[in-house]
N, C-alpha and C positions, 0 to 999 in steps of 0.2 A: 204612354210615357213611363218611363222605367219608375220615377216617382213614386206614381201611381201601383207598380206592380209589389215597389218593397213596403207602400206603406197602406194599402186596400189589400192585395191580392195574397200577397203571403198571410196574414190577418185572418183573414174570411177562409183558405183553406186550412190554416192550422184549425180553425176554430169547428170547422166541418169534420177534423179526422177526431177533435176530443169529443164531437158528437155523439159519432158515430162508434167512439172509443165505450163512450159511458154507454151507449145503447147495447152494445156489445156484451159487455159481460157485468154490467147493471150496475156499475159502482158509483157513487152519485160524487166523487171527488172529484170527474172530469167535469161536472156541467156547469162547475162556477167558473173555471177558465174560458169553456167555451164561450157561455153567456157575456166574458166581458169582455173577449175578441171581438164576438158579434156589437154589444154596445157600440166599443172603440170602431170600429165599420160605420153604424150607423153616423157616428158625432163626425168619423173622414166626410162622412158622402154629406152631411149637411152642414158645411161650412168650414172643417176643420184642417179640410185641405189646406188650404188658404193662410190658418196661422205654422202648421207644419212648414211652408215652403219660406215662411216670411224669419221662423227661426232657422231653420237650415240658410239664407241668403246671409242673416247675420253674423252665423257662426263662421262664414267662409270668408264675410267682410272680414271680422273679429281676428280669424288667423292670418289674413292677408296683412292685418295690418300689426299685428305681433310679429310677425316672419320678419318685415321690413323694419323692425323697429320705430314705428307709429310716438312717436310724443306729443301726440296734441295739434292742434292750430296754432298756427305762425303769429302772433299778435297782431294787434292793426293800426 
């Protein structure tokens, strides 16, 4: 799922080249980026999927319904 690729997989490679960045030529500036790419991986893969998709669904209701001009419910 493409989801999955922009909010895991791009993540987990950035976080692999500041790795491999700081191991490279020893500078310890990259390993707090990496280490919080990797975190932010961890917290997708256990559960966080799930509120990512549920704000993203919002955001798309939210503009649909600003585009259209949305005022509220009709009273009853």
């Amino acid at each position: 799922m493409l989801f999955d690729v922009v909010f895991l997989g791009f993540p987990v490679a950035i976080a692999i080249c500041l790795a491999v960045t700081a191991v490279q030529h020893g500078e310890v500036k990259y390993w707090h980026p990496a280490f919080s790419l990797f975190a932010y991986s961890a917290f997708y893969l256990a559960g966080g999927r799930e509120v990512l998709i549920y704000l993203s669904v919002g955001a798309c209701i939210g503009g649909g319904w600003a585009s259209t001009g949305f005022q509220g419910l009709p009273p009853i």
